[in-house]
N, C-alpha and C positions, 0 to 999 in steps of 0.2 A: 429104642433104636429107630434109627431112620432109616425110612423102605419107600420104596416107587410100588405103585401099580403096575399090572402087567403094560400097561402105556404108560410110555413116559413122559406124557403132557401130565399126568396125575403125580402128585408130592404126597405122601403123609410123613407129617413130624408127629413124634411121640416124646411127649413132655410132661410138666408138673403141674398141675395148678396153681397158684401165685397167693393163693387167700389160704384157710387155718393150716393146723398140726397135720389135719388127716394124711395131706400128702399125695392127692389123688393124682393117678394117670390119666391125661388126656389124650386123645388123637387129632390133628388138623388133618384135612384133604384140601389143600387147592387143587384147581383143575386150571388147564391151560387157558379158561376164560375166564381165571381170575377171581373167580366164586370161589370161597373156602365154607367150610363146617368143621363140626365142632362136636365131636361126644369122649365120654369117657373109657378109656382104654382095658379091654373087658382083658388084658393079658395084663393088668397092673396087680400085683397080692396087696393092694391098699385100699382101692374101691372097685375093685372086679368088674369095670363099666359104668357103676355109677356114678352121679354128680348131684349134685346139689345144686340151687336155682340159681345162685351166682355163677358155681361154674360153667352150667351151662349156658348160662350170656357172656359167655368170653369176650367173642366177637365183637359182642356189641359194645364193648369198652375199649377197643382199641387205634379208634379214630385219633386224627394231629390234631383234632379242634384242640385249645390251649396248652398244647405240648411247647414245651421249650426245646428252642431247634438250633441255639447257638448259647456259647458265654456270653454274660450280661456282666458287666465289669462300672460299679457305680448309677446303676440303672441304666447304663449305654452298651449297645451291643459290642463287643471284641470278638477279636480271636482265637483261640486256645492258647497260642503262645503269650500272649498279653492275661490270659485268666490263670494260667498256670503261673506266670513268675509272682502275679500279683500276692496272691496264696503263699504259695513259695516265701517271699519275700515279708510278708506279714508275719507266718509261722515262724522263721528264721530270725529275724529281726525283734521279735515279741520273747522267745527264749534267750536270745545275747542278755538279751537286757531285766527281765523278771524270773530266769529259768524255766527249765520245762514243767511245773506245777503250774504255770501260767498260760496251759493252751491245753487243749479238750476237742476230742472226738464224742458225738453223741450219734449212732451209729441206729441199725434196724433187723431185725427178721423179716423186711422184705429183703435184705440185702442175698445174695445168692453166696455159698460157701467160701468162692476163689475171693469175693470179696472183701468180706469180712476178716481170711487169712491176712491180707497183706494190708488191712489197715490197723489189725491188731499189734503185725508186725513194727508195721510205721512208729506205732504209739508205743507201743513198750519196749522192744529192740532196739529203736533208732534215735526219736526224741528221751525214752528215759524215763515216762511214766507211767501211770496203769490209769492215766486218765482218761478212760473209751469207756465209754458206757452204752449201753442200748434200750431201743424200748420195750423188749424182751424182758428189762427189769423192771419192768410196769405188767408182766404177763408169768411167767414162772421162777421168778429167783426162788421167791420161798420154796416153791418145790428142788430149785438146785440145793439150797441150803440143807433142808429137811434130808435129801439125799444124802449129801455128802456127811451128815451129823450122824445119819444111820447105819450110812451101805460104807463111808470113807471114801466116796468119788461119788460122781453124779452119772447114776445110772438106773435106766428104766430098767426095771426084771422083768416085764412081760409082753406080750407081741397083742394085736388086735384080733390074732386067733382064742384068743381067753376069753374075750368076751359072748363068743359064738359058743364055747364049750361050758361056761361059769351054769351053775345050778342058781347062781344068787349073781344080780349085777347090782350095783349100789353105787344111787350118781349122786356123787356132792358138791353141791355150789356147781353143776352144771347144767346148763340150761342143752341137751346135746342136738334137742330134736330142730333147734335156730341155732346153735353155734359149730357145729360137728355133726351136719344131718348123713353124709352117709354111714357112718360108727351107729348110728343114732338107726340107720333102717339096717344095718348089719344083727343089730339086737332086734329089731321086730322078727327079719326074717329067720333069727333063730328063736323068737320066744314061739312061732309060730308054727314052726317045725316041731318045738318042745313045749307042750302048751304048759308044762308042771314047772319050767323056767320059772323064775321069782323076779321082778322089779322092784328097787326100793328108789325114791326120788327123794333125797334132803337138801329139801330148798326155802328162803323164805313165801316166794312164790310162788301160787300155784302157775306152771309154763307150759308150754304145747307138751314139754316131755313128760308131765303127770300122764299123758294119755296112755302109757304102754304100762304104768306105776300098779303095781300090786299095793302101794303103800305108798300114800306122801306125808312126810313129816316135815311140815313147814313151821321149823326151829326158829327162836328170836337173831336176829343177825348178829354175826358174831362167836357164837355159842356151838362150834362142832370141837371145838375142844370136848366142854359138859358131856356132848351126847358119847364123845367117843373112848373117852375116860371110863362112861357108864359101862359103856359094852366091855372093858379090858376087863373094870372089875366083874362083869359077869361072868366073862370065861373066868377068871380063876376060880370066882364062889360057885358055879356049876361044875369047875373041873374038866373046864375043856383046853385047857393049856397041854402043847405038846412039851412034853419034858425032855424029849430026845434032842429034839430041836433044838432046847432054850441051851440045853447042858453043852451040846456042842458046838454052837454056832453064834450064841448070844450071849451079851454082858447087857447088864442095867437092870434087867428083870423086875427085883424087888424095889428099887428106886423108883421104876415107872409105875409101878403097882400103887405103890404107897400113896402116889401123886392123885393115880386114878381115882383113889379109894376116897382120897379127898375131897374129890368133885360135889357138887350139889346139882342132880339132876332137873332140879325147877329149871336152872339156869338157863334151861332150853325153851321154857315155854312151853315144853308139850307135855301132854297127860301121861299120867302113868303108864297105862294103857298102851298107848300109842310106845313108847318105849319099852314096856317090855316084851311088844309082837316083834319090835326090828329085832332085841337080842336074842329071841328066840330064832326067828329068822337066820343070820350073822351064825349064831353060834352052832344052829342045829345043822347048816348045811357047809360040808366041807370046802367044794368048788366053789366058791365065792372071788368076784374081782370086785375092790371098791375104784371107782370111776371119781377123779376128781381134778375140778379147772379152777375157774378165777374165783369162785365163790369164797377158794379155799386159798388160794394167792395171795388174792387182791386183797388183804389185811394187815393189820398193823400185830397179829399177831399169828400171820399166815404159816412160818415155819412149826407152830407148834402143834397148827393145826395138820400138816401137815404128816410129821412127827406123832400125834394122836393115832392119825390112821396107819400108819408105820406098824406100830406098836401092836395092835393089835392082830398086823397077819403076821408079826413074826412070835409071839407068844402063842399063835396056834401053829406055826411053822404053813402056813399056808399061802406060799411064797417060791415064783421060781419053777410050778408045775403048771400041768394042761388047768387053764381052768382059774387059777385063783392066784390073787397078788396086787398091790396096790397098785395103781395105776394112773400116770398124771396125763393129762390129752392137753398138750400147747395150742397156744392161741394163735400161731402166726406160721406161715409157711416153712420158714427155716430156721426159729428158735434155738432147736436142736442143734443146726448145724452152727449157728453163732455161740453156742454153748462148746460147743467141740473146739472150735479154734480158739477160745478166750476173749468170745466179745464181750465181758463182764468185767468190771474192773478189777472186781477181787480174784480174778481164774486167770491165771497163765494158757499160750498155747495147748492145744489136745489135752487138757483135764491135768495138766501139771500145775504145780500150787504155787502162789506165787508167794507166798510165804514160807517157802521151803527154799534155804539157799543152793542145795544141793540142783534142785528145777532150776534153779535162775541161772546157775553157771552153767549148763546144760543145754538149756536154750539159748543163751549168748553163745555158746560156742558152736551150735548148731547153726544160728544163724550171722553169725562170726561180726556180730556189731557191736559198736562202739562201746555200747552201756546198755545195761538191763534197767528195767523198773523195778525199786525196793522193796516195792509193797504194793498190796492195793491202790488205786485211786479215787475217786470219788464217785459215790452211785449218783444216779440221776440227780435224784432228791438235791444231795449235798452240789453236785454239779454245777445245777442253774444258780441256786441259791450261792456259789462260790462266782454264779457270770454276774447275781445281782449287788454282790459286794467287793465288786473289782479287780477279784484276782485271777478271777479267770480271765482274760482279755482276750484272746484267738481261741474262738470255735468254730469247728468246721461238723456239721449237722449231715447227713448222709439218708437218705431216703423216708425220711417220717417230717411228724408234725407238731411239736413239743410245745407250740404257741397254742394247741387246741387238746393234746392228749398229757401233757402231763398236769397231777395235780396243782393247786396253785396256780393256775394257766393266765391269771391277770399278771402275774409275779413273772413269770416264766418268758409270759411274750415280750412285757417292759423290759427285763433283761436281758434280751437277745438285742432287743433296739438301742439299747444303751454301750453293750459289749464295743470294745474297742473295732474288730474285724470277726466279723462273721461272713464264712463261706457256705452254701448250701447247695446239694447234689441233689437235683430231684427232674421227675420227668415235666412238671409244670411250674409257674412262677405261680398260679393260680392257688397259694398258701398261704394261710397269715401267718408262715414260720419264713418262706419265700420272700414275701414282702420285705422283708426286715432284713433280706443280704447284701451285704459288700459285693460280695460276688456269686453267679449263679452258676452253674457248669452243669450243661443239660445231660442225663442220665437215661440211659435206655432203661424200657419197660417189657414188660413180662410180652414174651414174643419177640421180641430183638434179643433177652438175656443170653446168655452162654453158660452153663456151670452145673453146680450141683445144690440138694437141698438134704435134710435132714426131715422126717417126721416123727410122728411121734413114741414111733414104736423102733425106734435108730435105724431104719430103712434109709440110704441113701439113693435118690433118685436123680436121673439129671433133668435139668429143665433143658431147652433147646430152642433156637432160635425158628422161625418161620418169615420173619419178616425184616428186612434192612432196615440199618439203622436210620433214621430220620434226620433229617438236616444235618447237624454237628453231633450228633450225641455219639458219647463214649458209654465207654460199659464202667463200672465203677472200679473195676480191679485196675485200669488205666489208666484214669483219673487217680488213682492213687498212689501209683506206682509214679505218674509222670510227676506229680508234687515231690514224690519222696525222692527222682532223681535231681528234680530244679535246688532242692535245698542240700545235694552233696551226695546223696548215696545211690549213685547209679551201679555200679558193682554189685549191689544185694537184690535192685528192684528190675532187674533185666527181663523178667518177662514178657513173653510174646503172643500168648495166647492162654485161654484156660487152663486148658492141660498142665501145663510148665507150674502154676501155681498149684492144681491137684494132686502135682507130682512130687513138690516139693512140702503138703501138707504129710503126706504120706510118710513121706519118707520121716519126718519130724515124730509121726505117732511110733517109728522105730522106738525112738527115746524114751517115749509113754510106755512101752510094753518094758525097757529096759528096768525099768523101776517097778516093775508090777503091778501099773495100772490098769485100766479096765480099757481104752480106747487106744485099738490097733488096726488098721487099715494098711498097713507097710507092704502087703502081700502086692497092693498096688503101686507101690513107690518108682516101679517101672516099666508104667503100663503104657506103651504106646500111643500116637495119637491116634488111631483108626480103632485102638482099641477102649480109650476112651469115650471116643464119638458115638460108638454102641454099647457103651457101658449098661447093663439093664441096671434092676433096684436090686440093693443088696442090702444087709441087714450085718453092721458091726456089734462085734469085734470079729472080722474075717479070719478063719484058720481057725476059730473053734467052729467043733464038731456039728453041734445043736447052741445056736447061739438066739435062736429063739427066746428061750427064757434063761435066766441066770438065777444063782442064789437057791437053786433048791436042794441041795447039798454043802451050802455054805460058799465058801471061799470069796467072802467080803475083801474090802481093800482099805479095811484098816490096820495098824503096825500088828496085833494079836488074829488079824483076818475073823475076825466075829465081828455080828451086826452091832450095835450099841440101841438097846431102847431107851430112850429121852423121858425123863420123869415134865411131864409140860401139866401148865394149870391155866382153869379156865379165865380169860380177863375180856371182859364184854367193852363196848365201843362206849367214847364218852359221851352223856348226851346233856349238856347244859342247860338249867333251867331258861334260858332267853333263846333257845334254840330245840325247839322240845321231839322232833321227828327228827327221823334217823332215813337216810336216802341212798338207795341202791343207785348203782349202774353196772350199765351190758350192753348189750350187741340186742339189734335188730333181725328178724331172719334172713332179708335180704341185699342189708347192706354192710361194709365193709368200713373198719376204721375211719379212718375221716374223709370219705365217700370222694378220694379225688378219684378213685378209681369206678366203683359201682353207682356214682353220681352221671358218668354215663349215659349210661341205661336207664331209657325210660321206662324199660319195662320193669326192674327191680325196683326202680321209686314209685309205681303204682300201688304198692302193697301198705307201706307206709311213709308218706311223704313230705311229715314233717316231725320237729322235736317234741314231745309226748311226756306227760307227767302222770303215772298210776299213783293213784289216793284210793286210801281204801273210806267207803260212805262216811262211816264216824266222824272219819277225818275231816270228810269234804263237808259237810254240814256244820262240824264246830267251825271252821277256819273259813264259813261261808263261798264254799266254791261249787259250781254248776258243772255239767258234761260241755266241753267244749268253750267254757270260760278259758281267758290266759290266766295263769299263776305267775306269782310271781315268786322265786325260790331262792333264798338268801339268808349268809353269816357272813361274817367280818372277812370272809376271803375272798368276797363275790357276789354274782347275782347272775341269774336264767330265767327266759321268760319261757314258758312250755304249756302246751294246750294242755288240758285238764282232759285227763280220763279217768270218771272214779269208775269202782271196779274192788270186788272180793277177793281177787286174785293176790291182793296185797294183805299181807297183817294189819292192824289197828296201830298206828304210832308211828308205821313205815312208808315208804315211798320207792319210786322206782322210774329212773329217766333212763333215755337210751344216749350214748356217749359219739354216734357219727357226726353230729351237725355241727357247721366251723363258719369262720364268717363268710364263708364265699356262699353261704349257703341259707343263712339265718342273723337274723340281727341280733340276740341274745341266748343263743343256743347251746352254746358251749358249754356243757354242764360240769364238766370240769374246773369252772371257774369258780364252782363251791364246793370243792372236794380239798378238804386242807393238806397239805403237805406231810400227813401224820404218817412215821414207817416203821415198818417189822424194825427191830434193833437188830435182828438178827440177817437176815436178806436184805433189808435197806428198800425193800416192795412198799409203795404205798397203801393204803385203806381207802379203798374207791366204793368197798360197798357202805359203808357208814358214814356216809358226811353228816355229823348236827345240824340241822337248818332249822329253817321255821318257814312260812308260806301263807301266801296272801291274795289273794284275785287284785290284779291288775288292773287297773282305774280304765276298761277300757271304754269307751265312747261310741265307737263303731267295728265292725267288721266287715271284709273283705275278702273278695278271692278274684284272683285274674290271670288270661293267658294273654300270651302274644305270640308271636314268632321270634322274635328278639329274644334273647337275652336281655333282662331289664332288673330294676332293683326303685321298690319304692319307699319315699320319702314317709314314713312313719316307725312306730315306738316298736310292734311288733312285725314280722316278715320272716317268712320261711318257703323258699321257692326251691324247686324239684325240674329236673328233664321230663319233658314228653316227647311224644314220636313226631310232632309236627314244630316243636320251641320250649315254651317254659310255661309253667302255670307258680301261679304264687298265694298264698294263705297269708294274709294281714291283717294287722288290729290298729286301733289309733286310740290316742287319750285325748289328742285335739284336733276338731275338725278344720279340714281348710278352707280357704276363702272361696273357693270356685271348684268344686271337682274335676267339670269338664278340662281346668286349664291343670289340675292336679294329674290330671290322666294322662292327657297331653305330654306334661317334662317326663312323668315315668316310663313311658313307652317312647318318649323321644320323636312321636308320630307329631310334626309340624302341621303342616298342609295337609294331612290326609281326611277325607272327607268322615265324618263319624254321627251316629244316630245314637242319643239320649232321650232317658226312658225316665220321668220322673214319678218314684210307685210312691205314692200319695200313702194310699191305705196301708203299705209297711216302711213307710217312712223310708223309702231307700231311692238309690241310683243305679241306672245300669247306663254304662255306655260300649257303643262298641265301636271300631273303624274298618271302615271298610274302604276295599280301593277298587276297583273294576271287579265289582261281585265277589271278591274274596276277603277272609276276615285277616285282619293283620294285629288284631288286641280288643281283649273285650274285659271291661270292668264289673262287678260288681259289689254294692255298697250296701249295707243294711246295720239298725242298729243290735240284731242278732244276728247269732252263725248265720251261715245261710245254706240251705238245703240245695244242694244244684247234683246233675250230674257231671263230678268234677274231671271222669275220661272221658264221658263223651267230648265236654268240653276242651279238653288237654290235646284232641286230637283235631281239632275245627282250626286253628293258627293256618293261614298259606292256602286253605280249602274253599269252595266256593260257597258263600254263604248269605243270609239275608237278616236282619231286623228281627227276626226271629229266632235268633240265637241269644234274644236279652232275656228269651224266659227260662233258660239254664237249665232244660230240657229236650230231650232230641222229641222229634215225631212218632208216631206209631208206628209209620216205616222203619225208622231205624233203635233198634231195642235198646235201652239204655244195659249193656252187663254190670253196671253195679259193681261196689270195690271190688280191685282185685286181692283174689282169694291165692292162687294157683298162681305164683309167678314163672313157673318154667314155660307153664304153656298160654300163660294171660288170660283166662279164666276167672271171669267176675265173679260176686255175690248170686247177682241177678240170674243170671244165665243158671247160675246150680239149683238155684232154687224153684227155675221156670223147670228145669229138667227133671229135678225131683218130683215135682205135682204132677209134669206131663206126662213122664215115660214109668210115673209109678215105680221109682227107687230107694231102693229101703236100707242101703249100705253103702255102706265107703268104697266098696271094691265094684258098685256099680254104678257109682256115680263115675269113676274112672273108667269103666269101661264105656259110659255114653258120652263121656267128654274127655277125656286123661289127664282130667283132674286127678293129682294126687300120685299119682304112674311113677313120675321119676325122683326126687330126693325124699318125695313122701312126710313135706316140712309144714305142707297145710293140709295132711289128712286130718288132726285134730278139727281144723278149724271144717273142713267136713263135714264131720263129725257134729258140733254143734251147728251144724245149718239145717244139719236130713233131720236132728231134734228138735230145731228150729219148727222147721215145716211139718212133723208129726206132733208136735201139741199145736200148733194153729187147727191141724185138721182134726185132732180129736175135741177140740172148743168148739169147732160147728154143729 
């Protein structure tokens, strides 16, 4: 709800955060001189005030630098009416003539609810397809699949209040304490209140979230089938199967059993041991929630993993109460709510099926258009791969970046550049998915949005605007309504505001509830506008009693209303002899999808700020690779160059890249570009944690690092450049040196005439140069034929500053302290600085080192890393 201060120069909006599932409440305050801030909304029941380190640098991402402020129509700027018809006209013109299988929406869970409504609408009401897909189906289809095979609709049964009550939390395939850190400190502060609370982490690495882990079982990837087949069959052979449960609420029983019983628990990699403390664990305590994200998704055989875990809380009936129930945590701000409306090709509006003809004429007549879509359309996967062999011709792409996040991403971007007419809705052209459009149609961003989101416990929150909109930009539901009336249907697309589409969602989940599905909202089909403007969070399906959790007394939404357990078997990831490692990917803790947004902020790129490859030693020693060597990471679908970090953390055979970096940011980074197009048969999800590859160190010849104040991009094989607080700093490598550095330095920085001091270091074979213009530095180089050791914030912060010749030794003075990586991105909190604190002020805990600096205080993402520094510093001093 939005409220004034007792003065009314003072604003506070109350809104959503824009980044994962969790769904947090924020507060803005401007004041009358135009200073705003930024904390988390202690009246939100999703993060009760908390934030995590991206949220709370909102602010700092919300700057026009390379915002798109008008349509770009042939890479020339237009007007809206000239980008509207053109669109229009493409879409219109491309179905006369190939019909509507020949044009594709690929759409986002950045998109905000109202949006998503009426471009689903567009696409399957209007044009006739179910060709809209999203990149939600790169983040939970399996879990929608898995659901709808178990429950008969896709529906979470439990809230984020389970996890605070759970005697047993059990995280699978998710990293929560970097992907989902306030969930992630909601469990610390309940294991802390409960110290007999239980953790279990099943991951293949060990991640920050091992830190709170009673137990980590770091399984071979792929294999939570194996492990969770083990556990079914144990509850039955120990006899801990609720039978009440099973007799009245469930079918499949013995087929899932039988399945389990067949399992081979090697499968997993892990020791006996180690497995039979989890089923002891699992089966001895009732209260139990299993917790599980992309680990468990992101597979080619994700639904069954999914299903696995299903299986086993409903054979204990431990489903649906305080406390225990399986549990999916989405990756994206409004998943959910794109789930809700049928942003998925295979889902009709509000959870209606779009295989079901009875739905289809239901919704055509709800939305009283021309023609419905017969079926499914194409998931991503099938999508691009139908733009790279011609038949998709008109794609209109809607807030993401498929040229950098979908698999196959060399395949992916060629076929968007090849595509007959491509439109793309985004808030910067600054995208290699951007690059590549006919037309651009500039899109407000989080702070101008208008609308609603979904989390992940089906809490509807609104987001709200604080800030006008920027140049030209529209809001997406506008942009799609104004296409849907240039090509004939203005009658249906009359909208005028949010509301009016929130009002008209509603009213549609009437239909939903007609049939007896799970997703109903209609209570608000005629909610006023004032009364939507202060809509608080609400949690569907409205009008039940306690809708918190569902399913603890049955009443599925299948045709017999019993759950279905799925007989699923173990099938692990291929790994080809010419391709002998197997490579994860994930999220960073403080950066966001393909960093157009958290790329920003330079304080979130201080933590880690460039593309990264975890090898575990073995590896790194057969395959000849050093700490901070480039690799080179490739199979027949691609190639990634990423810094080497070897590290334990990984299994033996395994690997592990992080998936932000795109080309605006890195010359070979995109690690997506070797991740093969292989998908669930059942969800149509890709398998992002197992790519086969093989890996090579990099013929590299030299390395570098450099700032400037500019924006700049240089001329060699590797490059990976990040925001700082004063420009840009860059990490480079080369395989060939050039003829002159100084005039090499020169074209990169674009510094002509500017006066510059070279530094030729004999003794390590290297280069430094720097430029300087009236005592301040405007770019400084340096070159060596190893890494090179600098202080690279202190550095990162000298661009624009006043400075001397003495900046080539890539060290600050004794006056000013070097802080050392940053550790602590909420509050920018180096290495250095914790560990001068630690010796100085004699601190021997996590909870003191935040109180002498407030390291660690708010999302609590680098207490781990803490953690190993005050260990760090106590065996240094116990060796003296």
């Amino acid at each position: 709800m939005d409220g004034s201060a007792p003065f009314s120069s003072v604003k506070t909006t109350r809104s959503t955060c824009p980044y994962c599932g969790v769904g947090c409440g924020v507060k803005i305050t401007q004041g009358a001189d135009g200073t705003r801030s930024l904390q988390g909304d202690p009246d939100h029941p999703a993060n009760k005030g908390r934030l995590c380190s991206k949220g709370s640098a909102l602010l700092e991402t919300i700057g026009l630098e390379d915002r798109l402020l008008h349509p770009v129509v042939d890479g020339h700027r237009a007007d809206w009416d000239s980008a509207i018809a053109r669109a229009a006209s493409a879409f219109s013109s491309t179905i006369a003539q190939h019909g509507p299988e020949s044009v594709a929406f690929y759409v986002s869970g950045q998109m905000l609810t109202e949006d998503y409504y009426v471009a689903n609408k567009l696409m399957k009401g209007f044009i006739g397809t179910g060709n809209i897909d999203t990149n939600s189906r790169l983040c939970m289809a399996s879990t929608v699949a898995g659901h709808r095979r178990a429950f008969g609709t896709d529906t979470v049964p439990g809230c984020y209040e389970d996890l605070e009550l759970a005697d047993l939390v059990v995280l699978v395939g998710s990293n929560l304490a970097w992907c989902h850190p306030v969930l992630y400190q909601r469990i610390v502060a309940a294991k802390a209140e409960r110290p007999e609370m239980r953790v279990v982490n099943i991951d293949p690495r060990r991640t920050a979230t091992c830190d709170i882990a009673d137990l980590h079982l770091p399984l071979k990837s792929g294999s939570d089938v194996a492990l969770f087949n083990t556990l079914l069959a144990e509850i039955s052979r120990r006899g801990a199967c609720n039978w009440r449960y099973i007799n009245d609420h469930v079918s499949g029983f013995m087929s899932a059993l039988g399945a389990a019983r067949a399992s081979d628990p090697d499968a997993t990699g892990l020791s006996r041991d180690d497995i039979n403390a989890f089923c002891d664990m699992w089966i001895g305590t009732e209260k139990v929630v299993t917790v599980f994200s992309q680990g468990v998704n992101q597979s080619s055989n994700g639904t069954d993993k999914v299903n696995a875990i299903i299986n086993c809380h409903l054979a204990t009936g431990r489903i649906g109460r305080p406390g225990m129930g399986p549990f999916s945590v989405t990756g994206q701000p409004n998943a959910m709510g794109g789930r809700e409306v049928g942003g998925l090709a295979n889902m009709l509006a509000n959870h209606l099926d779009i295989d079901d003809q009875t739905h289809r004429d239901a919704v055509k007549k709800f939305w009283n258009s021309p023609r419905i879509a017969q079926g499914p359309g194409r998931k991503a996967v099938d999508l691009f791969q139908a733009v790279a062999d011609g038949k998709i011709k008109a794609l209109w792409i809607i807030g993401t970046n498929p040229a950098v996040s979908m698999p196959d991403a060399d395949l992916v971007r060629d076929a968007i550049e090849l595509c007959d007419f491509v439109a793309v809705s985004d808030v910067t052209a600054r995208t290699d998915t951007a690059r590549l459009a006919d037309v651009l149609f500039p899109a407000l961003g989080w702070g101008e949005k208008d609308g609603t989101v979904t989390n992940s416990e089906r809490r509807i929150s609104r987001q709200r605007p604080f800030l006008p909109a920027p140049g030209e930009a529209r809001a997406d539901w506008r942009i799609i309504c104004d296409v849907a009336c240039a090509m004939g249907w203005s009658d249906a697309f009359t909208h005028a505001k949010p509301a009016d589409v929130f009002r008209e969602h509603a009213q549609l989940s009437r239909v939903t509830a007609s049939f007896g599905l799970d997703f109903d909202i209609s209570a608000l089909s005629e909610i006023g506008d004032t009364d939507y403007e202060t809509l608080h969070p609400f949690r569907w399906p409205v009008g039940n009693v306690d809708n918190a959790r569902l399913f603890g007394d049955g009443g599925f939404y299948t045709p017999d209303r019993r759950a279905r357990m799925i007989p699923v078997r173990h099938s692990g990831p291929a790994k080809p002899d010419a391709y002998p490692l197997v490579l994860n990917t994930g999220r960073v803790r403080d950066h966001w999808h393909t960093l157009t947004r958290t790329g920003k902020s330079a304080r979130l790129s201080k933590h880690i700020a460039e593309p990264y490859l975890e090898i575990h030693p073995d590896d790194a020693r057969q395959h000849g690779l050093k700490p901070a060597d480039i690799a080179a990471v490739q199979n027949p679908t691609g190639r990634a160059l990423l810094r080497v970090l070897v590290t334990d953390r990984v299994r033996p055979g395994e690997m592990f890249a992080p998936m932000h970096w795109t080309g605006e940011f890195t010359s070979e980074g995109r690690i997506d570009a070797v991740v093969p197009s292989r998908v669930d048969p059942v969800s149509g999800q890709p398998e992002s944690k197992a790519a086969p590859v093989k890996v090579s160190r990099f013929d590299t010849k030299w390395f570098g690092f450099a700032v400037a104040s500019n924006r700049f991009q240089p001329d060699c094989a590797y490059w990976a450049r990040s925001k700082t607080q004063s420009g840009w700093q860059c990490e480079m490598a080369g395989d060939t040196f050039p003829e002159d550095w100084t005039d090499w330095a020169q074209d990169c920085f674009g510094l002509d005439e500017v006066p510059r001091v070279v530094v030729e270091d004999a003794r390590r074979s290297g280069t430094r140069i720097a430029f300087l213009c009236d005592g301040k530095l405007l770019a400084a180089l340096f070159i060596g034929p190893q890494p090179i050791a600098l202080a690279r914030n202190y550095l990162g912060a000298l661009p624009g500053l006043d400075a001397s010749a003495d900046v080539l030794s890539g060290w600050p003075g004794a006056d000013r302290p070097d802080p050392g990586p940053t550790v602590c991105a909420c509050f920018d909190v180096g290495a250095n600085t914790i560990l001068a604190a630690i010796d100085e002020k004699r601190l021997v805990s996590v909870d003191a080192i935040g109180d002498a600096l407030r390291a660690g205080t708010n999302c609590g993402s680098c207490r781990p890393e803490l953690r190993r520094l005050l260990e760090q510093s106590q065996r240094l001093e116990a060796a003296e």
